[in-house]
HTML snippet that shows the backbone in 3Dmol.js (N, CA, C, O; Angstrom):
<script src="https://3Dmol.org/build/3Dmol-min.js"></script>
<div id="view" style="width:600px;height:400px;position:relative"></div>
<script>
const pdb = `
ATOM      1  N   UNK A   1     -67.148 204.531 -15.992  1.00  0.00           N
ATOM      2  CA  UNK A   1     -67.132 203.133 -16.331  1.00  0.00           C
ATOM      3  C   UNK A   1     -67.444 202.994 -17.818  1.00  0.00           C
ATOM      4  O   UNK A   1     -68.506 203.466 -18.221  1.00  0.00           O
ATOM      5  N   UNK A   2     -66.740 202.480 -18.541  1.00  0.00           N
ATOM      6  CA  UNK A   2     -66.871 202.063 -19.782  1.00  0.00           C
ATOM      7  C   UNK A   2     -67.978 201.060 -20.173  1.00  0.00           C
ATOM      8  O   UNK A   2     -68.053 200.226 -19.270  1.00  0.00           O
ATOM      9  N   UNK A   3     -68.829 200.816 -21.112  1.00  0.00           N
ATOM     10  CA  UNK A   3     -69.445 199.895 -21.361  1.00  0.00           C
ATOM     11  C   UNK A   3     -69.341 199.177 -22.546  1.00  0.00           C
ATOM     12  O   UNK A   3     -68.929 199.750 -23.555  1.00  0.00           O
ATOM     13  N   UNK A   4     -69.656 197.998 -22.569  1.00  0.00           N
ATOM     14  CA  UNK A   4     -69.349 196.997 -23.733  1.00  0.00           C
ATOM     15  C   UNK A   4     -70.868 195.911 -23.475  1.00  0.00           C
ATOM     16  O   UNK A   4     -71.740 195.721 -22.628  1.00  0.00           O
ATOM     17  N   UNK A   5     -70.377 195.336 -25.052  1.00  0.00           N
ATOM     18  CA  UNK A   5     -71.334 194.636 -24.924  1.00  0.00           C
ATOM     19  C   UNK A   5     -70.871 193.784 -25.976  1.00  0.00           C
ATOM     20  O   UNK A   5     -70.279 194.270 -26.940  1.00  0.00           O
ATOM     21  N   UNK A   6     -71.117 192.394 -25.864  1.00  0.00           N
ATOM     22  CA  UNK A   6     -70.961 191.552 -26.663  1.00  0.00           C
ATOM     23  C   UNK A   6     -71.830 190.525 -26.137  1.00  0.00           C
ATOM     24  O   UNK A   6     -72.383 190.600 -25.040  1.00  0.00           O
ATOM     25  N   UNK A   7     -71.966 189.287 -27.182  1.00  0.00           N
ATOM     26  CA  UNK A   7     -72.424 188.392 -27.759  1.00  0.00           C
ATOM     27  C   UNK A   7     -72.501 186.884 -27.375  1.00  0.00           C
ATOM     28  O   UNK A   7     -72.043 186.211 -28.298  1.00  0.00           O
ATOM     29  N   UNK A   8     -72.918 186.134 -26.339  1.00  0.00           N
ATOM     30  CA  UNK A   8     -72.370 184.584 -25.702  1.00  0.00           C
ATOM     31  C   UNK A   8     -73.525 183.502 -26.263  1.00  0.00           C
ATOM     32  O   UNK A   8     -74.191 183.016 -25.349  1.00  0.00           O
ATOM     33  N   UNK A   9     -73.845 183.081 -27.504  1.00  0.00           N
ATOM     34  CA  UNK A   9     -74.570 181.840 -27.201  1.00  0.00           C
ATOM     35  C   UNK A   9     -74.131 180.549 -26.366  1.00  0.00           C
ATOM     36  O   UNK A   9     -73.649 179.543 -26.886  1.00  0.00           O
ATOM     37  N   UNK A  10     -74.257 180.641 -25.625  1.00  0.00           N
ATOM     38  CA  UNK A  10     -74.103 179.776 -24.730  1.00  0.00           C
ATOM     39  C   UNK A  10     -74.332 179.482 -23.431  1.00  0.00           C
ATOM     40  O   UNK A  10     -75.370 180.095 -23.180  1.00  0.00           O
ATOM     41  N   UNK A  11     -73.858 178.696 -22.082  1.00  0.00           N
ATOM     42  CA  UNK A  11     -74.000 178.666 -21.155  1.00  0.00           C
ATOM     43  C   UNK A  11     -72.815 179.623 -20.410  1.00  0.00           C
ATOM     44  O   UNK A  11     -71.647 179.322 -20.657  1.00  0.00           O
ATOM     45  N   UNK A  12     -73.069 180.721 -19.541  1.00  0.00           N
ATOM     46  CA  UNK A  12     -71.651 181.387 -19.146  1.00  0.00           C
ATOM     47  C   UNK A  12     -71.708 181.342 -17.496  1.00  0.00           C
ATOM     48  O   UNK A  12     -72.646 180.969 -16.791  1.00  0.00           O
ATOM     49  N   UNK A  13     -70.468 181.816 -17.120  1.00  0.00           N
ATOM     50  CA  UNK A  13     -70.590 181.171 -15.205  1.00  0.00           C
ATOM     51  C   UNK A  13     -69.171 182.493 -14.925  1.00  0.00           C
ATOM     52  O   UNK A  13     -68.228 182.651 -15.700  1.00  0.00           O
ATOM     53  N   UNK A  14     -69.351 183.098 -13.932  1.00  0.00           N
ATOM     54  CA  UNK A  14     -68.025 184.105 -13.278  1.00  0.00           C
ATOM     55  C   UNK A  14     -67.841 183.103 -12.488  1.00  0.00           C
ATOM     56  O   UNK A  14     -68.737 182.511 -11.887  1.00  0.00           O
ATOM     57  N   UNK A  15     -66.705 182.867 -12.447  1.00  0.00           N
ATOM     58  CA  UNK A  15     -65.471 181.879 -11.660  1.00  0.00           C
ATOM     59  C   UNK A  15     -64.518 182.505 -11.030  1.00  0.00           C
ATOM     60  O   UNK A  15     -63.769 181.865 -10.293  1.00  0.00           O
ATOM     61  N   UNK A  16     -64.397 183.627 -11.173  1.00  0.00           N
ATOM     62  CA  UNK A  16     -63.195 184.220 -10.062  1.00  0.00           C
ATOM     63  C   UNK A  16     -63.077 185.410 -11.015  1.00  0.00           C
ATOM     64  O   UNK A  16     -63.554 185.493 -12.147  1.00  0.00           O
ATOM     65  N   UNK A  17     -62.337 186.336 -10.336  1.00  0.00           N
ATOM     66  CA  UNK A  17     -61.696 187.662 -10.410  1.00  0.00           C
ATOM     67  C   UNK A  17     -60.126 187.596 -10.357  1.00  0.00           C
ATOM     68  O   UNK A  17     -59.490 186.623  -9.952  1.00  0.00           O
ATOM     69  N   UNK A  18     -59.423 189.159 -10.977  1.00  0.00           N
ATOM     70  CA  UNK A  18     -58.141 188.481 -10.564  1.00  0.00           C
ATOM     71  C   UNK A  18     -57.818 190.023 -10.366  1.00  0.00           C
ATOM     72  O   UNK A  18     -58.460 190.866 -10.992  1.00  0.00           O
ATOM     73  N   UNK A  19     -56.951 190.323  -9.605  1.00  0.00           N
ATOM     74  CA  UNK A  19     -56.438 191.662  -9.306  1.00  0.00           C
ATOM     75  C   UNK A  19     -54.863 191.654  -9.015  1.00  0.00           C
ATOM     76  O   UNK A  19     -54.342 191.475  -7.914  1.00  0.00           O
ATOM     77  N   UNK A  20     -54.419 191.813  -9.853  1.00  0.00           N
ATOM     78  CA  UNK A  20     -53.014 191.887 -10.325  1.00  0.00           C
ATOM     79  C   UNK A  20     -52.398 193.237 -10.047  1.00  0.00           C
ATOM     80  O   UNK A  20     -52.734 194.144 -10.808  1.00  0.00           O
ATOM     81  N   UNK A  21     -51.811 193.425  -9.376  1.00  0.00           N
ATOM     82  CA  UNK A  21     -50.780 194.815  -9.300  1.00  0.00           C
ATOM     83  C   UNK A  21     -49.470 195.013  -9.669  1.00  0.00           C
ATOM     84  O   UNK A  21     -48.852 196.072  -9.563  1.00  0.00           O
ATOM     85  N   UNK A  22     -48.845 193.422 -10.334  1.00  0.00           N
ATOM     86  CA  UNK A  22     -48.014 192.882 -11.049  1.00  0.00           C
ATOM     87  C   UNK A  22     -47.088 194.121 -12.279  1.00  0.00           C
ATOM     88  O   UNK A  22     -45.919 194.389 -12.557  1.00  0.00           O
ATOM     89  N   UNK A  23     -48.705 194.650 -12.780  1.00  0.00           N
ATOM     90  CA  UNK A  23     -48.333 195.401 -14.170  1.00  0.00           C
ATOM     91  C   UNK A  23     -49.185 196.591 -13.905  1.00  0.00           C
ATOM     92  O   UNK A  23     -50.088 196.589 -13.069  1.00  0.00           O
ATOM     93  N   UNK A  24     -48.866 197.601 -14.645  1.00  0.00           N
ATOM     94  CA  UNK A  24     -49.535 199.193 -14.928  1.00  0.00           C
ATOM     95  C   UNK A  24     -50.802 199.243 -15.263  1.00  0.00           C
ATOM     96  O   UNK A  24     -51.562 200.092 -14.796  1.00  0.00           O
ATOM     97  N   UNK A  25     -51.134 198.411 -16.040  1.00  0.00           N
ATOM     98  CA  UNK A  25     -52.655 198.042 -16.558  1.00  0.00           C
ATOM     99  C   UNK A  25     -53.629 197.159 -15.348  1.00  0.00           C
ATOM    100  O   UNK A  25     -54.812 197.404 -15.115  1.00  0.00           O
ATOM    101  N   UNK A  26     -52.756 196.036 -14.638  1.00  0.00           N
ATOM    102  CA  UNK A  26     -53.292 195.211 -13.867  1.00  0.00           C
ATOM    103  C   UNK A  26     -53.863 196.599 -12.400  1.00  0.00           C
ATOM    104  O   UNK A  26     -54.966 196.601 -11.853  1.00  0.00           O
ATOM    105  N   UNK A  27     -52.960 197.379 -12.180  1.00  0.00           N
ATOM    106  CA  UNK A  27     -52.906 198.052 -11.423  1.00  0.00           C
ATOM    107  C   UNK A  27     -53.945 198.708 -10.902  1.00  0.00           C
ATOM    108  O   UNK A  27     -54.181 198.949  -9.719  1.00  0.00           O
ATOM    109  N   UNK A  28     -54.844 199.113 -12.321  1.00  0.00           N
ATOM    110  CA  UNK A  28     -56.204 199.910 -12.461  1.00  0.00           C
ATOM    111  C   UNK A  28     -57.099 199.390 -13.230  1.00  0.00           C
ATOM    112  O   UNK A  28     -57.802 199.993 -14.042  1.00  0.00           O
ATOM    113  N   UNK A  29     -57.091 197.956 -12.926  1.00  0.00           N
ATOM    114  CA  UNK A  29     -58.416 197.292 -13.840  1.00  0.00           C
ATOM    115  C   UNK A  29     -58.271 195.912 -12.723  1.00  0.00           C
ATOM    116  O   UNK A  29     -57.228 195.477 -12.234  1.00  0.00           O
ATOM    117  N   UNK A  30     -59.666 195.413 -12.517  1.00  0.00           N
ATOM    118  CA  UNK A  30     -59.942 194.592 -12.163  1.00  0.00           C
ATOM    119  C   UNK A  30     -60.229 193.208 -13.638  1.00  0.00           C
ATOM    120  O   UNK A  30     -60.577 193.356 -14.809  1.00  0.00           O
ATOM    121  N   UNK A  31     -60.008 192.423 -13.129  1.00  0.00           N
ATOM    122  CA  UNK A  31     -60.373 190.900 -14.228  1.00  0.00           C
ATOM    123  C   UNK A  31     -61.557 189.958 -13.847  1.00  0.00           C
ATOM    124  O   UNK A  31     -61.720 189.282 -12.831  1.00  0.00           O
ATOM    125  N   UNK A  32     -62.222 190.086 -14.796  1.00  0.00           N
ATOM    126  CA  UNK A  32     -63.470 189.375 -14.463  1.00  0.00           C
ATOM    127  C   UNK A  32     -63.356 187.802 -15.216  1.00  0.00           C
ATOM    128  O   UNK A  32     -63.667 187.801 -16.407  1.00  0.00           O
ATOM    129  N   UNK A  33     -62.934 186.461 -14.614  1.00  0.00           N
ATOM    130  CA  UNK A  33     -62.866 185.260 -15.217  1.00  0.00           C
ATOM    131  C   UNK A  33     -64.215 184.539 -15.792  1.00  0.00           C
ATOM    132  O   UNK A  33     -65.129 184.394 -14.980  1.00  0.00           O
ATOM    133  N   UNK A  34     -64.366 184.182 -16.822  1.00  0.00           N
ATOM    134  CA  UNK A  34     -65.636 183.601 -17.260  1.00  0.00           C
ATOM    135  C   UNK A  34     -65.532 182.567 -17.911  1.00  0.00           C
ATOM    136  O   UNK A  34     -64.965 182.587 -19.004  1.00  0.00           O
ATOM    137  N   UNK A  35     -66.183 181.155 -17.262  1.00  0.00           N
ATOM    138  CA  UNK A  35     -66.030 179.544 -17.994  1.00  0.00           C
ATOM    139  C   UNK A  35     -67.293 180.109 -18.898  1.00  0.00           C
ATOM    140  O   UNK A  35     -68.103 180.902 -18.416  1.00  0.00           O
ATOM    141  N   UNK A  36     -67.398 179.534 -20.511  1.00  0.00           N
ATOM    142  CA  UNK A  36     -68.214 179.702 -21.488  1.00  0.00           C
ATOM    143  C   UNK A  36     -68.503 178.265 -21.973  1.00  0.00           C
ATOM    144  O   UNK A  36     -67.504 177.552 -22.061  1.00  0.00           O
ATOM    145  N   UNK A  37     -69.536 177.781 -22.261  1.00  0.00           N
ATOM    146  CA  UNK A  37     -69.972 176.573 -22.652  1.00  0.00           C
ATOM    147  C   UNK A  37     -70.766 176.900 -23.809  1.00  0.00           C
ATOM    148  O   UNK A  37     -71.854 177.473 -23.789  1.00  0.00           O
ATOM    149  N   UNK A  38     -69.872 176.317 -25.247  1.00  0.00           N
ATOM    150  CA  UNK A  38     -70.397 176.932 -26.426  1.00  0.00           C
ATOM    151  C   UNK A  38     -70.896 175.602 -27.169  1.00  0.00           C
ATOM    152  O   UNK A  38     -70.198 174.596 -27.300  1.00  0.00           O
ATOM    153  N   UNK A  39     -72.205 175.749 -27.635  1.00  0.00           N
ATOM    154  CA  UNK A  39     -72.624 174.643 -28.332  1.00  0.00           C
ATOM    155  C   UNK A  39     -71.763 173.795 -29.159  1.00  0.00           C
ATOM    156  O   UNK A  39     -71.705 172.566 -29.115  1.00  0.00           O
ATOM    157  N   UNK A  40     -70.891 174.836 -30.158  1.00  0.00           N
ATOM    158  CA  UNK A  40     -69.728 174.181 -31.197  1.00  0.00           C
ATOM    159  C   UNK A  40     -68.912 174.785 -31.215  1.00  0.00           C
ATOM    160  O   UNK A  40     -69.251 175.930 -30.915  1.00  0.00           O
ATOM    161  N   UNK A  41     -67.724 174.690 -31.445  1.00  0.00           N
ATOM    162  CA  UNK A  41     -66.490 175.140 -31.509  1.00  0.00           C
ATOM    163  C   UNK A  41     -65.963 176.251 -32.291  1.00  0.00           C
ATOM    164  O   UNK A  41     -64.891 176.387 -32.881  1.00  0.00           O
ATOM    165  N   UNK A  42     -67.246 177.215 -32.117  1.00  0.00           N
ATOM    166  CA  UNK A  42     -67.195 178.175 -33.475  1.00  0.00           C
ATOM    167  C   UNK A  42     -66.580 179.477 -32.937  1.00  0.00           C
ATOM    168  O   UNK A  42     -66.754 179.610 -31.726  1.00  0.00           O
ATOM    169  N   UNK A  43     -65.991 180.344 -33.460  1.00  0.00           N
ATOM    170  CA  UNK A  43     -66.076 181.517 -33.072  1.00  0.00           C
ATOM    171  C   UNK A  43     -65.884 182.514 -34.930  1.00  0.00           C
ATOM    172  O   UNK A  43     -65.428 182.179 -36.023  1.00  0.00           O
ATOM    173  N   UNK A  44     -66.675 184.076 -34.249  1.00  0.00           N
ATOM    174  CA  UNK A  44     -66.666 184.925 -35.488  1.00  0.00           C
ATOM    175  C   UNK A  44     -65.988 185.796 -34.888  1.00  0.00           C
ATOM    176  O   UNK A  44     -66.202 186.021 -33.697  1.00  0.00           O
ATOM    177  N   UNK A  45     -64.725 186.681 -35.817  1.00  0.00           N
ATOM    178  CA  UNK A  45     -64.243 188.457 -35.463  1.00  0.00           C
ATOM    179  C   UNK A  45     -64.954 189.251 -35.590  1.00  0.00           C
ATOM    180  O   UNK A  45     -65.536 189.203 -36.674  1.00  0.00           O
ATOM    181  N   UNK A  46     -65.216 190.014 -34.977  1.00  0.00           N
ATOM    182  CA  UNK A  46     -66.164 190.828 -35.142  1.00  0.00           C
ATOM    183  C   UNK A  46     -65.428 192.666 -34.827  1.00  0.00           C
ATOM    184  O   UNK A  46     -66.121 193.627 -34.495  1.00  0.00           O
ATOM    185  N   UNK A  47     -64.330 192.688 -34.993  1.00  0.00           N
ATOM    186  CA  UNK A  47     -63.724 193.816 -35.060  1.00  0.00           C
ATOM    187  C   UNK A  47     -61.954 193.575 -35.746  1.00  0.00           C
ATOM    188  O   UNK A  47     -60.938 192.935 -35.474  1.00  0.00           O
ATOM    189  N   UNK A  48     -62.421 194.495 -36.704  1.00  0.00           N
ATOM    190  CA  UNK A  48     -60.732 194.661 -37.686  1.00  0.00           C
ATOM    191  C   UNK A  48     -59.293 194.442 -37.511  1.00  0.00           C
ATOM    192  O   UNK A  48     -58.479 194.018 -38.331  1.00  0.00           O
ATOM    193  N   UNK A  49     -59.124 194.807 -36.294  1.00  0.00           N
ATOM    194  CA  UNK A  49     -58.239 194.695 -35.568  1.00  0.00           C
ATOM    195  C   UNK A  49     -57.543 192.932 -34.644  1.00  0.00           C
ATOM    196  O   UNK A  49     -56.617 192.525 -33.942  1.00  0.00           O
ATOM    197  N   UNK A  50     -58.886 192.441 -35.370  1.00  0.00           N
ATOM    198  CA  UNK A  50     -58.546 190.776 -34.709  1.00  0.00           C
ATOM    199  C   UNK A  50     -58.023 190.405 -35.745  1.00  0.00           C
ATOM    200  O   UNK A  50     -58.817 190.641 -36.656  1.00  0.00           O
ATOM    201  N   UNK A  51     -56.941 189.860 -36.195  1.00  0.00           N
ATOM    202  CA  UNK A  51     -56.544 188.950 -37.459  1.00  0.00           C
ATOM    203  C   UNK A  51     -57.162 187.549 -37.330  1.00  0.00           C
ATOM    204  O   UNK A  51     -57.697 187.100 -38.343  1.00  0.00           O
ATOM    205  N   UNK A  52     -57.157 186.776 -36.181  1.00  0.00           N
ATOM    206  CA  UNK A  52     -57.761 185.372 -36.191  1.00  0.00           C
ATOM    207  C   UNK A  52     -58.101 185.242 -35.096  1.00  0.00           C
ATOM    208  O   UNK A  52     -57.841 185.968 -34.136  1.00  0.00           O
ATOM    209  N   UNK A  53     -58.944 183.953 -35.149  1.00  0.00           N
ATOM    210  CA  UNK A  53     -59.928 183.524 -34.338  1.00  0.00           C
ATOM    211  C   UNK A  53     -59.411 181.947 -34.360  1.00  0.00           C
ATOM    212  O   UNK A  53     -59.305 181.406 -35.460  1.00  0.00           O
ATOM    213  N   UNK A  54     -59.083 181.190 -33.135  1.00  0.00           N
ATOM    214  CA  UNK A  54     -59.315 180.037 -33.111  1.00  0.00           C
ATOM    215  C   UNK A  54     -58.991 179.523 -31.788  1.00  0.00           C
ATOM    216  O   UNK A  54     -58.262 180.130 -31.003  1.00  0.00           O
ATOM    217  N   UNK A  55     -59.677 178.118 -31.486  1.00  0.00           N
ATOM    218  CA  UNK A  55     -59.550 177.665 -30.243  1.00  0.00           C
ATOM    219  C   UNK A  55     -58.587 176.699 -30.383  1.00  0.00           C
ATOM    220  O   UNK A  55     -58.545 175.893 -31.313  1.00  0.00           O
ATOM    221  N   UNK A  56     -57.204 176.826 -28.753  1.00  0.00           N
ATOM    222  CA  UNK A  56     -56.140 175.848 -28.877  1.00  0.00           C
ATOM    223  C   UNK A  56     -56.649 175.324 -27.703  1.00  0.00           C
ATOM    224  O   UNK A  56     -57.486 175.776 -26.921  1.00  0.00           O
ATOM    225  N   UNK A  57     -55.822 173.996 -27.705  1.00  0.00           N
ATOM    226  CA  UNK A  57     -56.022 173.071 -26.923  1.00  0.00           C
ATOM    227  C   UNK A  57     -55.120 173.636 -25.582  1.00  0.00           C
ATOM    228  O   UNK A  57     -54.412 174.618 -25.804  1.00  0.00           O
ATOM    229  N   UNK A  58     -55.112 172.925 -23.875  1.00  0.00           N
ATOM    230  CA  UNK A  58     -54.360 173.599 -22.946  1.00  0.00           C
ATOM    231  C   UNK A  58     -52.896 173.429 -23.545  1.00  0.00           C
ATOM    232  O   UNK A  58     -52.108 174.367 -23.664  1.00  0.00           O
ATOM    233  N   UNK A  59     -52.633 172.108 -23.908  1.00  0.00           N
ATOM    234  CA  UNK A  59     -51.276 172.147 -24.552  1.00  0.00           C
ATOM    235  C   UNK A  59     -50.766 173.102 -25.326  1.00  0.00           C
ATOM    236  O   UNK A  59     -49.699 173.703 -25.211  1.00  0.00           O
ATOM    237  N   UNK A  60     -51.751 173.213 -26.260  1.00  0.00           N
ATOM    238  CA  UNK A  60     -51.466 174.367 -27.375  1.00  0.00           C
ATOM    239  C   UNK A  60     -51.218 175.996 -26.761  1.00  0.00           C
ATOM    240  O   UNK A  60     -50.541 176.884 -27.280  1.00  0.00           O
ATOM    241  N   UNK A  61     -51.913 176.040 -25.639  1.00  0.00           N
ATOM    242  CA  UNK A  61     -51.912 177.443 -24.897  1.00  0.00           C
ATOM    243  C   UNK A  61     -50.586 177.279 -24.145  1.00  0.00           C
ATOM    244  O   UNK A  61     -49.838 178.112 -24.659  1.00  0.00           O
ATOM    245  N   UNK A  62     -49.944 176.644 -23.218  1.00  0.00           N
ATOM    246  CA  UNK A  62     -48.864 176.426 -22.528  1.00  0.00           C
ATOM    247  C   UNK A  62     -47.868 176.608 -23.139  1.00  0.00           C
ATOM    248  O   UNK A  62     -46.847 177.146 -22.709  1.00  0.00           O
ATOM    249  N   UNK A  63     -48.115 176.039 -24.563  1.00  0.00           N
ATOM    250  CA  UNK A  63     -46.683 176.146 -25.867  1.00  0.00           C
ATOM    251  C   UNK A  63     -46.406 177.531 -25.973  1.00  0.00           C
ATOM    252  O   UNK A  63     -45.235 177.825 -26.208  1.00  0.00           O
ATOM    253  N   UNK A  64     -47.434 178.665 -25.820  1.00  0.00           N
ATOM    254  CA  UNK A  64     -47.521 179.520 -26.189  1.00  0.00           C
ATOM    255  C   UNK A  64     -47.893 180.756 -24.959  1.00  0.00           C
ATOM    256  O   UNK A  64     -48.504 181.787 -25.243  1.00  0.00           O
ATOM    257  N   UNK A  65     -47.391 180.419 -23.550  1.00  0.00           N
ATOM    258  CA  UNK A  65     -47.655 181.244 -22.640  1.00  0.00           C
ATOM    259  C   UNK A  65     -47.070 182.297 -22.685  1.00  0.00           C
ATOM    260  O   UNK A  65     -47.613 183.392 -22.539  1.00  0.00           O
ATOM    261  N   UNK A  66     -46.211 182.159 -22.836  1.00  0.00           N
ATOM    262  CA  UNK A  66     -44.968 183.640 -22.591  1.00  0.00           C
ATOM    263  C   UNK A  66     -45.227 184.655 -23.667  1.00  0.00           C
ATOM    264  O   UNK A  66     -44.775 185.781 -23.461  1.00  0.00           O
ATOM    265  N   UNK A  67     -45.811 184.460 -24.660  1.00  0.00           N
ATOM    266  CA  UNK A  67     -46.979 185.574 -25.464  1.00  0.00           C
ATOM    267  C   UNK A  67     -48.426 186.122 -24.978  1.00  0.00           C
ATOM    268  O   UNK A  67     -48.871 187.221 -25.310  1.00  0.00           O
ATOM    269  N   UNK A  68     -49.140 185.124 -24.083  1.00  0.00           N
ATOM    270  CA  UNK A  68     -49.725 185.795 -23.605  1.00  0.00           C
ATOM    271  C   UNK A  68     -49.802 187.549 -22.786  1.00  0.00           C
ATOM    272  O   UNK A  68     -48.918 188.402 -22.852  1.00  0.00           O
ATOM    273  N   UNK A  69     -51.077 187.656 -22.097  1.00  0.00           N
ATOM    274  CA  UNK A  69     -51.128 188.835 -21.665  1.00  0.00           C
ATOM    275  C   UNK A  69     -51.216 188.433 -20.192  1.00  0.00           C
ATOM    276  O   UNK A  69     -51.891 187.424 -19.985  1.00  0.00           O
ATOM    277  N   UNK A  70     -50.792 188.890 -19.374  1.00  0.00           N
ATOM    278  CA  UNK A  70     -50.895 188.198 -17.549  1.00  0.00           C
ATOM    279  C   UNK A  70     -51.667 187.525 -17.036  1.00  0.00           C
ATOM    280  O   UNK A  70     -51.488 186.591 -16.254  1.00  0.00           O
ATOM    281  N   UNK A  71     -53.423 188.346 -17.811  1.00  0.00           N
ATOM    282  CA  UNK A  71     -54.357 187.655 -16.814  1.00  0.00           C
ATOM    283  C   UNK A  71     -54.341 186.425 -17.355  1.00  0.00           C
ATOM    284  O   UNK A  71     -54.191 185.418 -16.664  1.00  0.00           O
ATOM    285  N   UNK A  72     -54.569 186.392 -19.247  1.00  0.00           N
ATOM    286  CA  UNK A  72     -53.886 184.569 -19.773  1.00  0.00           C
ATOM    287  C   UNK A  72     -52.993 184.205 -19.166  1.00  0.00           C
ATOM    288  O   UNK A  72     -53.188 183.045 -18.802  1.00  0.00           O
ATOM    289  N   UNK A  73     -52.053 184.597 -18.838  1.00  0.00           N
ATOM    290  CA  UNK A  73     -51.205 183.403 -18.202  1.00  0.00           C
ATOM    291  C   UNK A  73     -51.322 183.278 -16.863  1.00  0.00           C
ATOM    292  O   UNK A  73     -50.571 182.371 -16.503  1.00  0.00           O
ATOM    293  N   UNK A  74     -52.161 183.963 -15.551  1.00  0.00           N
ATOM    294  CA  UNK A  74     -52.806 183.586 -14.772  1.00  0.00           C
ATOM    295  C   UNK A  74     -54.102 182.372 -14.723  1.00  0.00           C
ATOM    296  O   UNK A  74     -54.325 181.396 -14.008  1.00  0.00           O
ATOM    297  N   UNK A  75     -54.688 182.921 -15.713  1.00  0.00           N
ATOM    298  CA  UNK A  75     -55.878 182.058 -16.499  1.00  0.00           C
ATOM    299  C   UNK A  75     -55.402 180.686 -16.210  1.00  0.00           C
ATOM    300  O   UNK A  75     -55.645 179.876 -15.315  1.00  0.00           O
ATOM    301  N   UNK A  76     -54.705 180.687 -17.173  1.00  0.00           N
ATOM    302  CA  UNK A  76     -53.539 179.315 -17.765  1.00  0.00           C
ATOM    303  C   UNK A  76     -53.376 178.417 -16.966  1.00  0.00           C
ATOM    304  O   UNK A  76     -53.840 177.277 -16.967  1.00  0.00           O
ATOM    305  N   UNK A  77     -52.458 179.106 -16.002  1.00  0.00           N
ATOM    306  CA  UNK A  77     -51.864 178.694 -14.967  1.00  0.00           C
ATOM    307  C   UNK A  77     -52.754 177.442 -13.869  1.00  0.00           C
ATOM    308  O   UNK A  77     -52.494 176.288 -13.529  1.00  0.00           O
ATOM    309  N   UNK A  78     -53.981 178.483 -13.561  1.00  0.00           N
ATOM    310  CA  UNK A  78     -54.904 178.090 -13.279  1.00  0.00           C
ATOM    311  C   UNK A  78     -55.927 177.347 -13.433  1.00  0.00           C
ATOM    312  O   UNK A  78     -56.790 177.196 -12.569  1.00  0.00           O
ATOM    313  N   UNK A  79     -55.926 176.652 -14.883  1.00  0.00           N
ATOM    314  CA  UNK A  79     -56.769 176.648 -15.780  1.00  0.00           C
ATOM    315  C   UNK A  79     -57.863 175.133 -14.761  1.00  0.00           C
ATOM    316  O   UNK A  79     -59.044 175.238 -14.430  1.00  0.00           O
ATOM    317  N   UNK A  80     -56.993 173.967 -14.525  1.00  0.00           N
ATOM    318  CA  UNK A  80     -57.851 172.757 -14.336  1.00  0.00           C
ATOM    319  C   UNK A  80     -58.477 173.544 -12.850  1.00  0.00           C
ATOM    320  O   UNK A  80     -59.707 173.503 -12.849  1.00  0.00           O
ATOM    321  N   UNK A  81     -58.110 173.977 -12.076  1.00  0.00           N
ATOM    322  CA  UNK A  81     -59.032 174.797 -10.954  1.00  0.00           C
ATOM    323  C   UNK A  81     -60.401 175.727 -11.706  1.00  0.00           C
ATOM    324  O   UNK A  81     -61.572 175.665 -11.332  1.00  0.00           O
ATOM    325  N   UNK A  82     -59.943 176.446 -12.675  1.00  0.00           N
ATOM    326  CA  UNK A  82     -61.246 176.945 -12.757  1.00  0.00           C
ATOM    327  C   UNK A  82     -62.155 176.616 -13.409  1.00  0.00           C
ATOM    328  O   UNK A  82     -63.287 177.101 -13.409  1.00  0.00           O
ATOM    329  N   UNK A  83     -61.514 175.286 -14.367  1.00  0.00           N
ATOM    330  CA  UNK A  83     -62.975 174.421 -14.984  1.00  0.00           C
ATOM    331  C   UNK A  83     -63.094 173.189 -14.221  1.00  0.00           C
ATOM    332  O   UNK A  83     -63.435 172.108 -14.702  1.00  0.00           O
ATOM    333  N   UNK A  84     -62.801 173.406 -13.023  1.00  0.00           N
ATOM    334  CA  UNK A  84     -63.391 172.478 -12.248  1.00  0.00           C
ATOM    335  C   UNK A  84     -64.179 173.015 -11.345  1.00  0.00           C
ATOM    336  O   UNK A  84     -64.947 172.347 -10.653  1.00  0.00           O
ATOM    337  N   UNK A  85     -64.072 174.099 -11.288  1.00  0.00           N
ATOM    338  CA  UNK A  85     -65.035 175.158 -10.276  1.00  0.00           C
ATOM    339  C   UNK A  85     -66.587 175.518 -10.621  1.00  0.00           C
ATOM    340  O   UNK A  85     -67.226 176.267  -9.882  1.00  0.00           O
TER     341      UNK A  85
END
`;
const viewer = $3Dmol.createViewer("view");
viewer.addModel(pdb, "pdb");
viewer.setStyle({}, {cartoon: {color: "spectrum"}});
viewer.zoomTo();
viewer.render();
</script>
């Protein structure tokens, strides 16, 4: 098992899982969903490899599904269910 660790000021909640067999990756990884309640609308990169950081609106994400990665566009899909959960 790999470990990580990062960083949440905020309020955080697991809302569901997702297990996708859809894709090669989905196949052998489980998805852990997490609603985050962040004081302000901030976010920092914190590894090189991120070019940007910013929060879109659901509209703004929908415009832009078919770039996503599965479990985002499961996420997505899903989205008013799991912040209503």
């Amino acid at each position: 098992m790999r470990r990580f660790e990062f960083q949440i000021l905020g309020h955080n909640r697991i809302v569901g899982l997702i297990n996708d067999d859809s894709t090669e990756v989905g196949r052998v990884h489980l998805g852990v969903v997490h609603v985050v309640q962040l004081p302000a609308a901030e976010a920092t990169k914190r590894e090189s490899a991120i070019t940007e950081v910013e929060f879109l609106t659901p509209a703004e994400l929908r415009a832009e599904r078919e770039s996503l990665e599965t479990w985002s566009q499961i996420c997505l899909d899903h989205l008013e269910e799991i912040l209503g959960s």
